[in-house]
NUVEX-656636 format. One line per 2 residues: number of its first residue (from 0); their letters; for each residue x negated, z negated, y of C-alpha. Coordinates in steps of 0.001 Angstrom, whole numbers, plus 524288, in hexadecimal, padded with zeros to 5 digits. Example, Ala and Ser with C-alpha at 12.3 -4.5 7.8 and 13.67 -1.06 7.14 Angstrom:
REM residues 2
0> as> 7CFF4,7E188,7EE6C; 7CA9A,7E41C,7FBDC
***
This chain:
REM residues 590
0> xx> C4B69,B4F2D,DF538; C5041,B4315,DEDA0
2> xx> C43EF,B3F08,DE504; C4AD9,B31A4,DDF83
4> xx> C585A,B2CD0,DDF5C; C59D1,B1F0D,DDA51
6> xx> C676E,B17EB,DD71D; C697C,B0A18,DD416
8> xx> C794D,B048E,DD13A; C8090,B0F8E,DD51E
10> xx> C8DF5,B1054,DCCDA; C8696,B11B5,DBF08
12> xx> C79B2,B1524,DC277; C7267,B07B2,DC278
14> xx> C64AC,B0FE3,DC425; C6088,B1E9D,DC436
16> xx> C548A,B25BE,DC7A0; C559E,B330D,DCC85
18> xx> C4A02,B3B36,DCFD0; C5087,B49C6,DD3BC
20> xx> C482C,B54D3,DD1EE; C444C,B5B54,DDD65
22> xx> C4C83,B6697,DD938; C5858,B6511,DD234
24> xx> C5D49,B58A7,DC9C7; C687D,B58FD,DC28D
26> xx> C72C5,B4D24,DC078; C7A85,B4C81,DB54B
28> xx> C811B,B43EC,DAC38; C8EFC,B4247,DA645
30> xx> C9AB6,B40C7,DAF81; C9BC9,B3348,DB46A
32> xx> C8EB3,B2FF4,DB23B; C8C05,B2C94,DBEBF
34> xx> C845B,B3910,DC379; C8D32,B368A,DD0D1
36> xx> C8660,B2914,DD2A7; C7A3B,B2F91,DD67C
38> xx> C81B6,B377A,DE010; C85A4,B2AC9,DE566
40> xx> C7825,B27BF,DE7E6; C7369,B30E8,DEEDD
42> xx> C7ED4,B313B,DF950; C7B87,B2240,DF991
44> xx> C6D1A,B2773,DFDAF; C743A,B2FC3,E0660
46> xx> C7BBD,B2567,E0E85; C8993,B260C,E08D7
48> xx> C9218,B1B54,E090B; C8EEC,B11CC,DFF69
50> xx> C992D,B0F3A,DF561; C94B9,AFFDE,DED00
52> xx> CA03D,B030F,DE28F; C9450,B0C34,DDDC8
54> xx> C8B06,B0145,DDA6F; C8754,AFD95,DCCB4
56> xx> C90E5,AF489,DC5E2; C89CE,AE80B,DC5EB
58> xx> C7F49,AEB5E,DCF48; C7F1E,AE5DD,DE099
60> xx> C7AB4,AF399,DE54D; C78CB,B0129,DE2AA
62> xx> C69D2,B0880,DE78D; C66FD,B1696,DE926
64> xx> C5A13,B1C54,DEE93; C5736,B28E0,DEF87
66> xx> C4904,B2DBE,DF353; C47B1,B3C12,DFAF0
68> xx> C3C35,B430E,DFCF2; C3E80,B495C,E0BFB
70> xx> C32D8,B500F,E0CF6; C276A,B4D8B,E1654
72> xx> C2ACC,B43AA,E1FDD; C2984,B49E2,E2E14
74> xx> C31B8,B4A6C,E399D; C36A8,B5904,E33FB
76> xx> C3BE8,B5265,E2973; C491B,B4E42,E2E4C
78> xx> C4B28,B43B5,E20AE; C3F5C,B3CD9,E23FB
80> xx> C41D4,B3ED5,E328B; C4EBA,B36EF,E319E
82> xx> C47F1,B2B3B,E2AA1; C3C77,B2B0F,E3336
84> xx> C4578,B2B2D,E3EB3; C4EBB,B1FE3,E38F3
86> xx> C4147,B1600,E39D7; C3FAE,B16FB,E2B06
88> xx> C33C7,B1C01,E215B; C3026,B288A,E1BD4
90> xx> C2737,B29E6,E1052; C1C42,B3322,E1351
92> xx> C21FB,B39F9,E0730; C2F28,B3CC6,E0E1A
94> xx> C355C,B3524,E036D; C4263,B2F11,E0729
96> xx> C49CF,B2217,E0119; C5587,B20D2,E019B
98> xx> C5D1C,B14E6,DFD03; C6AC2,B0EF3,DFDF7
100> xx> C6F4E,B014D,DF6DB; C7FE0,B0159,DF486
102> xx> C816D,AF26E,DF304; C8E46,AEE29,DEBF5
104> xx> C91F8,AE6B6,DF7B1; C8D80,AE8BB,E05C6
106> xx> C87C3,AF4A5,E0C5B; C7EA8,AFE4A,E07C6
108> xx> C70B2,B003A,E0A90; C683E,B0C5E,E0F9A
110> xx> C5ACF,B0DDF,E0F16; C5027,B1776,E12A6
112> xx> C4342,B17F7,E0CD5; C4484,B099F,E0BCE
114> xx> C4A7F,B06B5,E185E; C592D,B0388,E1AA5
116> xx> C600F,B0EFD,E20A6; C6D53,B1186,E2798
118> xx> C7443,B1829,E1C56; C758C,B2405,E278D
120> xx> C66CA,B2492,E27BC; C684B,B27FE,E1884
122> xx> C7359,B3083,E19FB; C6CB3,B3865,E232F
124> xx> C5FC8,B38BF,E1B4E; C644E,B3BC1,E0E83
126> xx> C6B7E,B4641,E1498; C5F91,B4C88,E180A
128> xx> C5B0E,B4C09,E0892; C6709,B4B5A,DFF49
130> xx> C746C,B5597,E0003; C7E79,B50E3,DF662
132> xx> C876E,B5B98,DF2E6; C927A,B54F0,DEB83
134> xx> CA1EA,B531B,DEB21; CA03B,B459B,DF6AD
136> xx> C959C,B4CBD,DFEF9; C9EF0,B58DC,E009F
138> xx> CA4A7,B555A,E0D43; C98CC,B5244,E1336
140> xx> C9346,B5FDD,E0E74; CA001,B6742,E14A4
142> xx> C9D54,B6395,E2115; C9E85,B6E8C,E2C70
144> xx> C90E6,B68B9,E3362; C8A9C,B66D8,E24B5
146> xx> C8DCF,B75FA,E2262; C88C1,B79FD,E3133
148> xx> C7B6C,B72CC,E2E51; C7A40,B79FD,E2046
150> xx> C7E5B,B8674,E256F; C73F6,B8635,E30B1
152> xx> C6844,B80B8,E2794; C6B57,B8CF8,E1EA4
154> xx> C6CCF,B9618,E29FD; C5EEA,B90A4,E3060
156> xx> C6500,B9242,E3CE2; C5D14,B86EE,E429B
158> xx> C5745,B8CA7,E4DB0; C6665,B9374,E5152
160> xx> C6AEB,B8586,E5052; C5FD6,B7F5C,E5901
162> xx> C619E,B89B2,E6388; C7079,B8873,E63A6
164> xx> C6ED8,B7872,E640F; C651A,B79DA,E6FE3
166> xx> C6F11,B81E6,E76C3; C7B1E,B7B1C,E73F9
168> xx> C74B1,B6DBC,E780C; C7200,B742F,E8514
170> xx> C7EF9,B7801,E86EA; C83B3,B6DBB,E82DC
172> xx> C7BE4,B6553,E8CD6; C7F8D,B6E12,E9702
174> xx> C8D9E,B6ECD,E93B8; C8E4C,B5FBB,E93D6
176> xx> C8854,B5EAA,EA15B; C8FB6,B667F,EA71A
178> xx> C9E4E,B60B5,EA08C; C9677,B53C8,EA41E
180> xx> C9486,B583D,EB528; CA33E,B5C01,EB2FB
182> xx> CA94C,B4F0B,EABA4; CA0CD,B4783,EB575
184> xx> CA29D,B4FDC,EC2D8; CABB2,B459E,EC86E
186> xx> CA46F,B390D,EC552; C977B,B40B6,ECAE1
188> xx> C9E11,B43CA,ED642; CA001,B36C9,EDA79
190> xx> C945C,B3313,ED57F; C8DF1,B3CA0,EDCBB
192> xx> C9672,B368D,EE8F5; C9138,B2A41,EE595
194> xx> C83B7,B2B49,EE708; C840B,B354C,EF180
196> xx> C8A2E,B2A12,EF978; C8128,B1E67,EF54E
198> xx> C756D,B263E,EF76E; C7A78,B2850,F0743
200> xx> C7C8C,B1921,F08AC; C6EF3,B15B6,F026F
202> xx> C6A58,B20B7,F0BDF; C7207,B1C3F,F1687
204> xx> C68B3,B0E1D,F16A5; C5DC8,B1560,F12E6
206> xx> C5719,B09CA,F0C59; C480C,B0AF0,F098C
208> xx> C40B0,B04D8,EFD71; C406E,AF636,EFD5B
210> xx> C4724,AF547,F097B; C50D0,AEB03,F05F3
212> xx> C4607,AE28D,F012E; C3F6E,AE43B,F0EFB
214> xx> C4A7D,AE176,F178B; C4F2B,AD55E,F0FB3
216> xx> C40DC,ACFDF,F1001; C4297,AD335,F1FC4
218> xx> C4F2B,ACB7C,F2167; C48A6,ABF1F,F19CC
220> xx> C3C7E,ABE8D,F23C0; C4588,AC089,F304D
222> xx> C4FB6,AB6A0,F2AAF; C46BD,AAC45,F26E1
224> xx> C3C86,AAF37,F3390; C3DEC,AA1B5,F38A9
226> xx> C3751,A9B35,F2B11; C2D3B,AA509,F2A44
228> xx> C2943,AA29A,F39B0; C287F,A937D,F3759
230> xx> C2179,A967F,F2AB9; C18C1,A9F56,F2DDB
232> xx> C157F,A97A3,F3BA6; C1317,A8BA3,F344C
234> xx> C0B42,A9293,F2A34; C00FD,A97B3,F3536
236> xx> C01EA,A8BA2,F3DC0; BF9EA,A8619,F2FF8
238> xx> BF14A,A90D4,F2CC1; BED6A,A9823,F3C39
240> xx> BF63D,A8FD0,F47E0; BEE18,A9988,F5022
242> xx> BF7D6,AA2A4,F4A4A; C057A,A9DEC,F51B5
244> xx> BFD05,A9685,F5D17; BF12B,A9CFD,F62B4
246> xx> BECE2,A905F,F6A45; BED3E,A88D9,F5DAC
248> xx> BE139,A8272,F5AC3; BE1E3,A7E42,F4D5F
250> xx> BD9B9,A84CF,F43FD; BE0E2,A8F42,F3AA0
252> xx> BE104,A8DC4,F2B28; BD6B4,A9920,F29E6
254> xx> BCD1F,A9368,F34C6; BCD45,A8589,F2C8E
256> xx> BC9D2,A8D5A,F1EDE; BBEED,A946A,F267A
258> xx> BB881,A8672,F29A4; BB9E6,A83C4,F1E05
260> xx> BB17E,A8E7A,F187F; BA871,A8D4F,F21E6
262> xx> BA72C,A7EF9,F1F47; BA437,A828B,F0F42
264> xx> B9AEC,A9003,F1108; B9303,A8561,F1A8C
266> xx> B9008,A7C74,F0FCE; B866B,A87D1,F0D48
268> xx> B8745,A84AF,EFDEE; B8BFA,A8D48,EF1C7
270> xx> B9556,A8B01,EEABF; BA2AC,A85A9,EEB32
272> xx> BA10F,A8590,EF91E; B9FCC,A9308,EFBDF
274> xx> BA9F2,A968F,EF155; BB385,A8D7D,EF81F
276> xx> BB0C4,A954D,F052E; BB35E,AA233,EFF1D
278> xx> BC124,A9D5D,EF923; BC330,A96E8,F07A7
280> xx> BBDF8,AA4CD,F0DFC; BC895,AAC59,F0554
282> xx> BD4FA,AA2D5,F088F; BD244,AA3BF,F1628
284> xx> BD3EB,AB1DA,F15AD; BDF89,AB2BB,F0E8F
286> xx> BE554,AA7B0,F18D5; BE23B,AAF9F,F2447
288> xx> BE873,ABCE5,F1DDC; BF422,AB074,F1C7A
290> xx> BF39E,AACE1,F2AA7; BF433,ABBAF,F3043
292> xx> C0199,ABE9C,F25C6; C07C3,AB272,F2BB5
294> xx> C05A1,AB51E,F38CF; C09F0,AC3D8,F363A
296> xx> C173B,ABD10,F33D5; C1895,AB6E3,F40A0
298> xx> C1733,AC4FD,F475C; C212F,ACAD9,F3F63
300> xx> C2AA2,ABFEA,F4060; C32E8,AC809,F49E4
302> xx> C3145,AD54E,F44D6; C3BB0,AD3A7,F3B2D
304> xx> C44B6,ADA1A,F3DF4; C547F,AD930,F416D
306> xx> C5A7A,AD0F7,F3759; C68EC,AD657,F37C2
308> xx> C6314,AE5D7,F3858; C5BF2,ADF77,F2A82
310> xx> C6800,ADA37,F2452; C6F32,AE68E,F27EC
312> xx> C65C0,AEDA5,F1F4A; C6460,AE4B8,F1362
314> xx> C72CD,AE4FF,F12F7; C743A,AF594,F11FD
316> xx> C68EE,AF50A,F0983; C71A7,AEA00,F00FD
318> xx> C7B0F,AF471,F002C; C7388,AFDC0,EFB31
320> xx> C6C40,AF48D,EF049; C78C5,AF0A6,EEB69
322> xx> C7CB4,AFBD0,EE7C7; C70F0,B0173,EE2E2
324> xx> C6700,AF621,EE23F; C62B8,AECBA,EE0DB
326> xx> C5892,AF20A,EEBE2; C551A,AFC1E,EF34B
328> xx> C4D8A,B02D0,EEAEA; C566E,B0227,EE04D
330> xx> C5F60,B0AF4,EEA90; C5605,B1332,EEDF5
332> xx> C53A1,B1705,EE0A9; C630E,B1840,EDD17
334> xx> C6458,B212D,EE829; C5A0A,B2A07,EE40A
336> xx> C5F2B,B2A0C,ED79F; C6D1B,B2CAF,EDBD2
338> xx> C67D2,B38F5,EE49D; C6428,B3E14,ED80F
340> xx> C6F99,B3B49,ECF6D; C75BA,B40BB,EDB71
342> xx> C701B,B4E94,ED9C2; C735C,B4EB3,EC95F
344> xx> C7FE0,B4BFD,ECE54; C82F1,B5827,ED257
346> xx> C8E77,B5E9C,ECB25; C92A2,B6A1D,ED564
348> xx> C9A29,B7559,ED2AB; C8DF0,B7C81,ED336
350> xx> C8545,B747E,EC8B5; C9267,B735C,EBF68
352> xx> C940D,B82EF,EBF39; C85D6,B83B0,EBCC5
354> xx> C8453,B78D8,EB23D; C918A,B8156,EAC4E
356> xx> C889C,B8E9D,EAC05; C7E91,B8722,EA4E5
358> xx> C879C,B821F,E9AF0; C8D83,B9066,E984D
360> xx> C7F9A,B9610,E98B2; C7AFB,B8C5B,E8D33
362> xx> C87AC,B8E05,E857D; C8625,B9AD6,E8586
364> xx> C779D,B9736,E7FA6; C7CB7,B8E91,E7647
366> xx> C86A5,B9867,E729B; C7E63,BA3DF,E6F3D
368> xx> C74F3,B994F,E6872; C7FF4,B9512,E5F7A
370> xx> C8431,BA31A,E5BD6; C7784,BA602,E55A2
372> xx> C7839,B9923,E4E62; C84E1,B9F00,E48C1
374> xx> C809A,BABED,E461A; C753C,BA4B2,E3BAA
376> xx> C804E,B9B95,E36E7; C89CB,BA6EB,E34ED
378> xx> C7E66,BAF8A,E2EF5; C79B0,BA49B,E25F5
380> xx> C8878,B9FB8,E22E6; C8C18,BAF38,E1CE5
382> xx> C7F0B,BAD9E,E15DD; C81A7,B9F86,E1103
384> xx> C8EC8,BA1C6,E0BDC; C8AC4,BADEA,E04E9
386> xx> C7F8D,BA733,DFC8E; C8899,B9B68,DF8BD
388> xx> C9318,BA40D,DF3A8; C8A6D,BAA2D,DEAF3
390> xx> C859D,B9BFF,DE581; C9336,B98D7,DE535
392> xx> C96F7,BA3DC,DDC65; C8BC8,B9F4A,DD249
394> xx> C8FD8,B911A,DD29D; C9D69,B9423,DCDFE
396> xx> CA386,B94ED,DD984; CA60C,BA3A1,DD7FB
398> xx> CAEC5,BA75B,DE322; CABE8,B9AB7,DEA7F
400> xx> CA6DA,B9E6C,DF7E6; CA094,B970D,E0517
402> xx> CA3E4,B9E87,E1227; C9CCF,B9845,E1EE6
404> xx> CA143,B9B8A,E2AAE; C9B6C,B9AAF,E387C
406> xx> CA57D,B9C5A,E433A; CA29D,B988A,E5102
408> xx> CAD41,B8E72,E56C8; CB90A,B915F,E5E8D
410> xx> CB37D,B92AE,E6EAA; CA52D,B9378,E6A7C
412> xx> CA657,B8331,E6859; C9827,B80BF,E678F
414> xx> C92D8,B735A,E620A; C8560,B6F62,E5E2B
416> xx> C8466,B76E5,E5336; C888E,B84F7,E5788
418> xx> C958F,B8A87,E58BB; C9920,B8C89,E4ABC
420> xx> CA367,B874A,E41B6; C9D21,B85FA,E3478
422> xx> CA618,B880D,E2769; CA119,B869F,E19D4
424> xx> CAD9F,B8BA5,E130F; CAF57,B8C7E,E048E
426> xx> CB7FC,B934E,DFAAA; CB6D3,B8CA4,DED51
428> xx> CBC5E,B97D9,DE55C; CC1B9,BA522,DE84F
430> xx> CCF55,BA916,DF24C; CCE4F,B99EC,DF6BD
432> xx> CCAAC,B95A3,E04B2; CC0C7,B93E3,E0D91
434> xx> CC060,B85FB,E0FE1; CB6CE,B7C4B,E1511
436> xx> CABCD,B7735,E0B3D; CB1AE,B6B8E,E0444
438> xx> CC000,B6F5D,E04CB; CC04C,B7BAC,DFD7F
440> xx> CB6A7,B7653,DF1AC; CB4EF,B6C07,DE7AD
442> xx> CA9DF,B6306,DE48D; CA354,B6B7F,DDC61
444> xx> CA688,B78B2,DE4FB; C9FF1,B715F,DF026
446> xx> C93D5,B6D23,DE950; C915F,B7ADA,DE558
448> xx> C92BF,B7FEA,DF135; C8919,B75D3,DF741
450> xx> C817B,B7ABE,DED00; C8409,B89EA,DEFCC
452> xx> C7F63,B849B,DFD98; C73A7,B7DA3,DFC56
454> xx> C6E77,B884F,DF3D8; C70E1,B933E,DFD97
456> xx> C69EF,B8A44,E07E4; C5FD7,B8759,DFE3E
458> xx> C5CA4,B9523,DFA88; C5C4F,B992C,E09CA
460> xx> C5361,B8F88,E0BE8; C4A9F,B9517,E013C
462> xx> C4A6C,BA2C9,E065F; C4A76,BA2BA,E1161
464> xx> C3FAB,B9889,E154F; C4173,B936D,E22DD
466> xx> C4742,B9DB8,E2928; C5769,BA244,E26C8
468> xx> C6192,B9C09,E20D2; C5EDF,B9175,E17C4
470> xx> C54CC,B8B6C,E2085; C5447,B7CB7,E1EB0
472> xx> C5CD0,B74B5,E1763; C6A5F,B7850,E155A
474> xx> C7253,B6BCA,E0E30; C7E8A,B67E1,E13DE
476> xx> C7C01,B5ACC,E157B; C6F0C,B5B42,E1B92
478> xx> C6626,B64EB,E22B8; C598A,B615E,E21AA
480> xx> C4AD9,B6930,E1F66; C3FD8,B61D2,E18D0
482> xx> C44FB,B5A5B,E0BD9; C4918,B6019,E00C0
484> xx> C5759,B5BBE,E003B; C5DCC,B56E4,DF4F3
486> xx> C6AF8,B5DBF,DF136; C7540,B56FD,DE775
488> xx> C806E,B5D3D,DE141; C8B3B,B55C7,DDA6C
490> xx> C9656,B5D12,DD3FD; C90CE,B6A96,DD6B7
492> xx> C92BD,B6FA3,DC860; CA1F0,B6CC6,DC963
494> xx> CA9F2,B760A,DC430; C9D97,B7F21,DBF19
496> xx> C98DA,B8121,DB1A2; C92B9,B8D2D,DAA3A
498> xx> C8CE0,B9617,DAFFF; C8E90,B916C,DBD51
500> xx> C8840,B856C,DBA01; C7C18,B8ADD,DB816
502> xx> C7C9E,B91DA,DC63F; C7FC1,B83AE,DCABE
504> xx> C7299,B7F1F,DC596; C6AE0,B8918,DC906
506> xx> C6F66,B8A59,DD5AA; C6BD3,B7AC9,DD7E0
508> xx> C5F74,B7DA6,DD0BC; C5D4A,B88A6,DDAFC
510> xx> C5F90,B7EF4,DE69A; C5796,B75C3,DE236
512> xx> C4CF3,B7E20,DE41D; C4C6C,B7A32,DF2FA
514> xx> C536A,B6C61,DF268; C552C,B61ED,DE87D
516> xx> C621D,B6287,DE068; C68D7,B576F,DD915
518> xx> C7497,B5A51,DD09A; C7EE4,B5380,DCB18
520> xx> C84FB,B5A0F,DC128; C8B47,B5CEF,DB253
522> xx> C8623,B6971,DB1D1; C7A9B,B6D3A,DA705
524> xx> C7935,B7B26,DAD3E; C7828,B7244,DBBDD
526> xx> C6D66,B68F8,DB4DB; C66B9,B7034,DAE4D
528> xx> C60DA,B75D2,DBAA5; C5C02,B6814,DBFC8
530> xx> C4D34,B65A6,DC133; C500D,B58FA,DBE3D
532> xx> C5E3C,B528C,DB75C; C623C,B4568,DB6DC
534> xx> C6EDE,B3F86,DABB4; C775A,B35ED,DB1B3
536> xx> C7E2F,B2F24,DA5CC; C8483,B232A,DA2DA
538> xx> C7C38,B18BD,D98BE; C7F16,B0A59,D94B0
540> xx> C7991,B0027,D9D50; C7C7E,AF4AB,D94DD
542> xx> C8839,AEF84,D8DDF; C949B,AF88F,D93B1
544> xx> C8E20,AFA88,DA0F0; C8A9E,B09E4,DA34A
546> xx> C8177,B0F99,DAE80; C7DAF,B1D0C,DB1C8
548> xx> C6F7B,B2078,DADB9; C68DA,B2B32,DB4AB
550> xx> C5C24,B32FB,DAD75; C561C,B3EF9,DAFE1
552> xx> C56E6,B4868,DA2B7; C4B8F,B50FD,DA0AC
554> xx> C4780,B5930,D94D6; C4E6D,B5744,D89B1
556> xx> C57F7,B4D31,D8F93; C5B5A,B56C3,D990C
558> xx> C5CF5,B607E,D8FA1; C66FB,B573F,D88A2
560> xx> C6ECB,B5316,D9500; C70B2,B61CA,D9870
562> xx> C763C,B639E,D897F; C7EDA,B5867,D8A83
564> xx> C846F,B602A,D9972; C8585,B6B39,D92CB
566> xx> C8B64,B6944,D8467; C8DD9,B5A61,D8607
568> xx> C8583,B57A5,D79CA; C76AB,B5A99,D76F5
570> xx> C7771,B632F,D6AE0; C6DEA,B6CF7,D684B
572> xx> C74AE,B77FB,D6DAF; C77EF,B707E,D7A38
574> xx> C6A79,B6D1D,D7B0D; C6438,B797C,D7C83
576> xx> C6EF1,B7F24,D83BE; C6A81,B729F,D8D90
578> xx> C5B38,B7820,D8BB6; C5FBE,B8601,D8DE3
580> xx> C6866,B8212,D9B88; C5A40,B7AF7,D9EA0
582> xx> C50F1,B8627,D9E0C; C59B7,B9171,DA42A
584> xx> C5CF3,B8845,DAF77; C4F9C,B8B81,DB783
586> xx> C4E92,B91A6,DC470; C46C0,B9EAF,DC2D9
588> xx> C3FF1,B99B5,DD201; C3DA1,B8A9E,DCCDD
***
């Protein structure tokens, strides 16, 4: 619900204040005041295209903000959801800002509760809270996909529509696999070749883990045995010559540290000296654990092994880590992840004509799914178009009538919304044709029958609770439950007068009774059913300049402005035909 709409040098509006009531608000004024200007604004609030030849004469930028209440903020609350999930604030209040600055020269700017936004972001939001039913948004309102969504909000069909998605995405999935196994049979084939034969060759050498690293540290000793004979020879001859010459009488490394400790724990004192033995006790162990490894190496100097059977080896194992390296456990794991790829990669006869009897099996699902989702569009679609020829005849439109038809496509063509084509067709006056929603009606036709619309939706709503058709919101350009939403209606009262006019109003009056209703029009017998009406009117600014001024008229002011619609003067008859049009327009219910 739009609680505040603020403007700031937009064509010749240099500031207005608009506080809507929560019902309906009226907008009128004389033609070419500049009521259109405001219209402007709020598709600026909604993300249209920003146009600078609208700024203020004289003035670097045009502002409009426009503050929503969306309800409780919550995760059900798809308006607050979107901001939430775009990284910016939410009031605790639910209320939503939206802003958007139209600078002479450069590019516009977005913003969301004080945050700059993508102008998408506000396109999509205000979409959720504002439906602007007027001669530029009647395209947009036409739409075969805008008329699907409002047709299946009024019908309730939501759970028809979740059970038929469910099934048709399974289908689909299936369906796709399969034409995937098919496009792709060739390339698995030899695929499937592929790894049959690289998993034989890795078999073939049968390589273990870390056997690569083995053999190569194998080839290094045997290669470089000579070195590590003199070395380790030479390294004994200075630590135990007892080692490589039994007869050898000099005393060994460990046998000199020994003396040595025996030589301190004899000075029989405390200390340093017995500290010094324990360090001396502790190396000599770790040099006799040294002694025993190197002579270890002198027994295994020729149990090496054949050095040509070694290079042999490395080099198949080369082969193998080249491919699939860069070592042997790196193969090792490729091939057991190959065996399995392997098995997915069977496409036989056998598995295709099953995956085939699994795709028929869930069309058929998907198929009976969508034909009850078509019996409650086709049930709500006779009761729809019933209801909004009646509201037609009242708002002058006598012989006007809406026909929707549900008709399942050509082959049972199935898409993710059902199998139904969708037409809202429309026949502005009596012996003319059907034709598609905005080609067979004017501005003013069209508004009324958004009207006609929204009040059918609205009043199915209202009786029948949550259940049946009319459950949750039914405007064409947004489906949403939660917020009130905002409805505006620009050149509805086209072409109407008298009697009619008074239907018009009290037909807006009676929609406003579930949503918010703003609008614009040169109607007294429209106005005077407003909660709330605002003049738009031109006034001198100074010197020859003129700007629109925008004020809300209430009591007696209001009384004059609807004697000046009606009679173009405010004489005393004028004015109490104005007080009389006041008091009968009342809803018995409000």
């Amino acid at each position: 619900m739009l609680e505040e709409l603020e403007v700031r040098d937009l064509g010749p509006i240099h500031h207005a204040l608009l506080r809507p009531a929560a019902g309906m608000t009226a907008i009128t004024g004389e033609t070419g005041a500049g009521k259109s200007m405001l219209l402007n604004a709020i598709r600026l609030i909604s993300g249209s295209t920003a146009r600078p030849q609208l700024v203020s004469p004289g003035a670097r930028e045009s502002w409009v903000q426009g503050i929503f209440d969306a309800g409780a903020a919550g995760a059900e609350n798809p308006v607050t959801a979107a901001v939430t999930e775009a990284g910016l604030p939410v009031e605790d209040e639910g209320q939503i800002f939206l802003a958007r600055t139209m600078p002479v020269k450069g590019r516009s700017r977005a913003a969301l509760n004080g945050r700059t936004a993508p102008r998408g972001l506000l396109e999509e939001v205000a979409g959720m809270l504002v439906t602007v039913h007027g001669q530029a948004d009647q395209m947009r309102m036409a739409s075969p996909a805008r008329q699907r969504e409002f047709l299946d909000a009024y019908a309730g069909d939501g759970p028809q529509l979740e059970a038929f998605s469910k099934a048709f995405r399974q289908y689909r999935q299936a369906q796709d696999h399969l034409d995937e196994l098919r496009n792709q049979q060739s390339g698995a084939m030899a695929q499937a070749d592929y790894l049959r034969e690289s998993i034989a060759r890795i078999d073939r050498v049968g390589p273990h883990s870390g056997e690569d690293r083995e053999l190569k540290a194998q080839r290094d000793r045997i290669e470089h045995a000579a070195q590590i004979s003199q070395g380790v020879m030479s390294a004994l001859s200075a630590l135990d010559s007892g080692q490589i010459d039994p007869d050898a009488d000099a005393p060994s490394a460990t046998a000199l540290v020994e003396r040595a400790i025996g030589a301190l724990e004899g000075i029989g004192v405390e200390g340093v000296f017995q500290e010094s033995a324990q360090r001396l006790r502790s190396m000599n162990a770790d040099l006799s654990d040294l002694v025993f490894t190197l002579s270890s190496q002198l027994d295994d100097e020729g149990q090496e092994g054949d050095l040509d059977k070694i290079n042999a080896r490395i080099h198949d194992l080369d082969e193998l880590t080249r491919r699939w390296g860069p070592d042997i456990d790196d193969v090792l794991a490729w091939r057991k992840k190959a065996a399995f790829e392997l098995e997915d990669m069977d496409a036989s006869p056998e598995k295709l004509e099953e995956l085939q009897g699994q795709v028929e099996q869930l069309r058929g699902s998907a198929l009976k799914a969508a034909r009850k989702l078509s019996a409650s569009r086709g049930k709500a679609a006779r009761r729809l178009s019933n209801l909004v020829d009646g509201e037609l005849h009242s708002l002058a439109m006598a012989g006007a009538g809406l026909e929707i038809r549900v008709r399942p496509r050509q082959n049972q063509d199935m898409d993710g919304h059902g199998l139904d084509q969708i037409d809202f067709l429309f026949r502005p006056y009596p012996g003319s044709d059907l034709l598609p929603m905005g080609k067979s009606a004017s501005g003013g036709e069209l508004s009324r029958l958004m009207l006609a619309l929204e009040l059918v939706a609205a009043e199915g709503r209202t009786s029948s609770g949550s259940d049946g058709p009319g459950h949750g919101h039914t405007g064409l350009d947004s489906q949403v439950g939660g917020p009130t939403m905002t409805f505006i209606f620009d050149e509805v009262d086209a072409g109407v007068g008298g009697r009619a006019a008074v239907e018009l109003g009290h037909r807006l009056a009676r929609l406003a009774v579930t949503a918010q209703v703003i609008v614009v029009t040169h109607l007294p017998q429209v106005a005077s059913w407003a909660d709330r009406q605002f003049v738009v009117a031109k006034g001198r600014e100074g010197g020859d300049a003129v700007e629109t001024l925008v004020r809300q008229v209430e009591g007696e002011d209001r009384e004059r402005e609807i004697a000046r619609m009606l009679a173009g003067s405010e004489s005393a008859t004028s004015l109490k035909h104005a007080r009389e049009l006041l008091t009968s327009s009342r809803l018995q219910a409000r």
